[in-house]
C-alpha positions in Angstrom: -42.2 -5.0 -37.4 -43.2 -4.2 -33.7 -39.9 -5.1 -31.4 -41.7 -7.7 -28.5 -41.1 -6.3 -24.9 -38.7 -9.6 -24.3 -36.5 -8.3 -27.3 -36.5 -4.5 -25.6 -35.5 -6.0 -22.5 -33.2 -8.3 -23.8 -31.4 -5.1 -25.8 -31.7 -3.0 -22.7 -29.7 -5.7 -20.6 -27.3 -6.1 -23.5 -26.1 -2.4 -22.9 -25.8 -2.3 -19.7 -23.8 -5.4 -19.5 -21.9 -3.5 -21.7 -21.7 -0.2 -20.1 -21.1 -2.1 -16.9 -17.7 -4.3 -18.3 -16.2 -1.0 -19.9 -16.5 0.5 -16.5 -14.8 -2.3 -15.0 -12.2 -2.7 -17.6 -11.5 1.0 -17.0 -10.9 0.1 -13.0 -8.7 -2.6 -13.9 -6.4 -0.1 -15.9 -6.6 2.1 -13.2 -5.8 0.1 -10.7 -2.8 -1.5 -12.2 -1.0 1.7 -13.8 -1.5 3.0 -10.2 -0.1 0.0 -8.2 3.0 -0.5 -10.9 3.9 3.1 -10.8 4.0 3.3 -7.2 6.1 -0.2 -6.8 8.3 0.9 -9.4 8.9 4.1 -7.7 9.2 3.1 -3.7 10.3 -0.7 -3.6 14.1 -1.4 -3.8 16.4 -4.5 -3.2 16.5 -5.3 0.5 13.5 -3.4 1.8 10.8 -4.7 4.6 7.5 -4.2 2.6 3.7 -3.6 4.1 1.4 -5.0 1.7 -2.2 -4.1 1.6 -6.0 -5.4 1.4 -8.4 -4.9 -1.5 -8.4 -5.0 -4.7 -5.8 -2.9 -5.8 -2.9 -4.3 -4.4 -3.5 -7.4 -6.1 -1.2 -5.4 -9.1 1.0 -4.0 -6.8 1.4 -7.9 -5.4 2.1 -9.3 -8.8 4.3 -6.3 -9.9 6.8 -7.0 -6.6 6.5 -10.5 -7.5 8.0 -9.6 -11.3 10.6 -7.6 -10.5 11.3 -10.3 -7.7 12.0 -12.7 -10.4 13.5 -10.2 -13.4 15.8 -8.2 -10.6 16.7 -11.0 -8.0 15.3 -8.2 -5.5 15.3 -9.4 -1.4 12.7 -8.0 -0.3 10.4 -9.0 3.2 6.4 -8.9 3.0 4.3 -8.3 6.2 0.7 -8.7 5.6 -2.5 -6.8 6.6 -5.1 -9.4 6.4 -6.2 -12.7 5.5 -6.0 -11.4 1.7 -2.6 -10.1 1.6 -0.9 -13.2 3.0 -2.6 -15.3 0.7 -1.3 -12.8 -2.0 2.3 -13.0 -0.9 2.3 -16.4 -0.6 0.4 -17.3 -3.9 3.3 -15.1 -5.4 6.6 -16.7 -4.5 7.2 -13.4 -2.0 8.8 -13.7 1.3 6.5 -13.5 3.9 6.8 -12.0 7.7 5.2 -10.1 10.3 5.6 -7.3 12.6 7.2 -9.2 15.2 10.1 -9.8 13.3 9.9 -6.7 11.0 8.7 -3.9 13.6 9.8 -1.0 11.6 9.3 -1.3 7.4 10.4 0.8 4.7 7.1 1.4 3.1 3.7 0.2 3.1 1.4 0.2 -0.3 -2.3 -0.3 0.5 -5.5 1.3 -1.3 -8.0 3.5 0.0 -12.1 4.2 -0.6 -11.8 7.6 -0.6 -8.8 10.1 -0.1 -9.7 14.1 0.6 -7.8 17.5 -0.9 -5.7 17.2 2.5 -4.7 13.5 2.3 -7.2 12.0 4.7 -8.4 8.4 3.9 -11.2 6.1 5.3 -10.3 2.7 4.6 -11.9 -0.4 6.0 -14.3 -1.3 3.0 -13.2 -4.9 3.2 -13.0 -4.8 7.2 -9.1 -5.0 7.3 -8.6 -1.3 8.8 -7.4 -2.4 12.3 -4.2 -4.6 10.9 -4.1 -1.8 7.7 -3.7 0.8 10.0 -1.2 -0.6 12.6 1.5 -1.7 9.2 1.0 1.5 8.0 2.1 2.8 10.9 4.9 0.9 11.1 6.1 2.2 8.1 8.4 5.6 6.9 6.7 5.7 3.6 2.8 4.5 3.4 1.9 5.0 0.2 -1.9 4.5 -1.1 -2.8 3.3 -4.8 -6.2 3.8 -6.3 -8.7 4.9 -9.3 -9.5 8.2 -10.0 -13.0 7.8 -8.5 -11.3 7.3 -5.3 -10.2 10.9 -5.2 -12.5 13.4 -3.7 -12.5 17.2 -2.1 -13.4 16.0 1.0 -14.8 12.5 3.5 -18.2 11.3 2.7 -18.6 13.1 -0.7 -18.5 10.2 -2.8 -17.6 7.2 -0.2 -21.1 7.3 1.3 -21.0 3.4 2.7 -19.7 5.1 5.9 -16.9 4.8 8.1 -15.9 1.3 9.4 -15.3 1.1 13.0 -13.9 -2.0 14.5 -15.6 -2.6 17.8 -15.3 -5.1 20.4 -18.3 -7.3 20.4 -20.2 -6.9 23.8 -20.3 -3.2 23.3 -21.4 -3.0 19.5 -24.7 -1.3 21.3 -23.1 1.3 23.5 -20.9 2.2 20.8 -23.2 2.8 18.0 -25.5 4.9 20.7 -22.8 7.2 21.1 -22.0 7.4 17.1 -25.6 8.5 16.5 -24.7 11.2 19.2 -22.6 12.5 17.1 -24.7 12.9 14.1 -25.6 10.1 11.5 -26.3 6.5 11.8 -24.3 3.7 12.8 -25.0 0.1 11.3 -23.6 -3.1 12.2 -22.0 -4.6 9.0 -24.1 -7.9 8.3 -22.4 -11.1 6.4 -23.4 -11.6 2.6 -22.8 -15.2 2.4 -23.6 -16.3 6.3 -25.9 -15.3 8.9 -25.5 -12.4 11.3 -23.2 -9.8 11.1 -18.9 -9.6 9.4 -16.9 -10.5 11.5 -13.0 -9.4 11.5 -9.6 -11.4 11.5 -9.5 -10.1 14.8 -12.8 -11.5 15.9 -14.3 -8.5 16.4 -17.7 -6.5 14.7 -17.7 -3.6 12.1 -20.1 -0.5 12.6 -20.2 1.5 9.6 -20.9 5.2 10.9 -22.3 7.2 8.3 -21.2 10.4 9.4 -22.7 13.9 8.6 -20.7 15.4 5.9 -18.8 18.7 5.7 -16.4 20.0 4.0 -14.8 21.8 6.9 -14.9 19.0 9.0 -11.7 18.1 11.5 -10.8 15.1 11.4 -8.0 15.4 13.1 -9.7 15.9 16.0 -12.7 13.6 15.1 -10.1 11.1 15.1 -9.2 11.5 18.8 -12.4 11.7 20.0 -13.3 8.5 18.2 -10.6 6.5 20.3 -11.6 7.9 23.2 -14.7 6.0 23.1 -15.0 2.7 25.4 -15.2 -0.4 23.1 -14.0 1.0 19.9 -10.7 -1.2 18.7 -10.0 0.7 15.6 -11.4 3.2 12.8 -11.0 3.3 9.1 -9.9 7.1 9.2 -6.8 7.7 8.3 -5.2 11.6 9.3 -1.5 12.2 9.0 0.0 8.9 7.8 -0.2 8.8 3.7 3.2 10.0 2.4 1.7 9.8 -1.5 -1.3 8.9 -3.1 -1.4 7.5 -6.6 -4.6 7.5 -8.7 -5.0 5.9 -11.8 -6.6 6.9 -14.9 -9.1 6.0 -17.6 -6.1 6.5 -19.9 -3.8 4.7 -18.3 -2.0 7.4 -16.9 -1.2 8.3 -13.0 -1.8 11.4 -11.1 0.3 12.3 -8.4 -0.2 13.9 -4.9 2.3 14.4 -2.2 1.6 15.3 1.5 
């Protein structure tokens, strides 16, 4: 009997409904052997903790919050965003902020793409301006992720571009001297309202999408980025991870130091 072309599509959708939930279910173990291994390795009883955005740290969150309960553990939780207070709160943790906990013993976050040399961008879900500042803050920062996070070098797999918090007003200007610098620069528009994202701090998200190169400094890119009027903050993160964690299909974790 001839299959109707509903039924095909019907079958097609079926398998990639499929396809598409095994790839998720394979994130999820990911994300979580690589957010318990790294809590189990860096948090202890008494330390000032940086938590994260994304969608990671959601299992790092829930893993301090166990051994919170099982160990009695004091610990102090300063947030990056929106997200991660409502994470530390929704979890019984102890929350505080950067005004009384300048200097913290480690900060756990995750990352949308980490090079060979330990470079991140970060900024997917437009917290990179608070993300950046706690992680500085911090003696240990310490970034969780999948596998498919991990890549030679910036841009070869990450290829929504590099978010860049600007001020507002000077969203133009800024972008103008972006493209001067090769690639394009798009203001980041709002899914569920209209006109553009716009931060916790109020302000508006460019993502650059930077030419790609392997050799590329971004050392010095990362200077010359803050030297530009207007700019508040970039996702680029050069000399601050301490040790990245990426999780695998197989629920193992992979390693890398600075």
């Amino acid at each position: 009997m001839t299959r109707s072309p509903f039924t095909a599509l019907s079958h097609t959708r079926l398998v990639f409904h499929r396809l598409f939930a095994s790839h998720m279910d394979n994130q999820v173990v990911e994300k979580r052997a690589a957010a318990r291994r790294a809590v189990d390795d860096f948090v202890q009883d008494g330390m000032k903790i940086g938590v994260g955005s994304g969608s990671t740290i959601v299992f790092a969150v829930q893993r301090m919050a166990e051994r919170t309960k099982a160990e009695n553990l004091k610990l102090l939780c300063v947030p990056t965003s929106f997200q991660a207070r409502q994470l530390i709160i929704e979890n019984g943790l102890v929350l505080s902020d950067l005004e009384c906990c300048p200097k913290l013993d480690v900060t756990i976050d995750g990352a949308d793409e980490v090079d060979a040399k330990l470079n991140c961008i970060k900024g997917g879900g437009g917290c990179q301006t608070q993300e950046k500042v706690v992680a500085s803050c911090a003696s240990k920062f310490v970034v969780i992720a999948d596998h498919n996070k991990q890549s030679a070098y910036l841009g070869e797999k990450w290829t929504k571009g590099l978010p860049i918090e600007v001020l507002a007003f000077a969203y133009k200007p800024v972008k103008l001297q972006l493209e001067a610098i090769g690639g394009a620069a798009e203001l980041r528009m709002a899914t569920r309202k209209a006109g553009p994202v716009v931060t916790d701090n109020g302000n508006l998200i460019l993502d650059w999408k930077f030419p790609t190169s392997p050799d590329q400094d971004w050392v010095s890119m990362a200077t010359r980025l803050s030297l530009i009027p207007g700019i508040v903050e970039t996702g680029l993160f050069v000399n601050l991870i301490s040790r990245v964690y990426f999780g695998q299909p197989d629920g193992t974790v992979v390693v890398r130091d600075k």
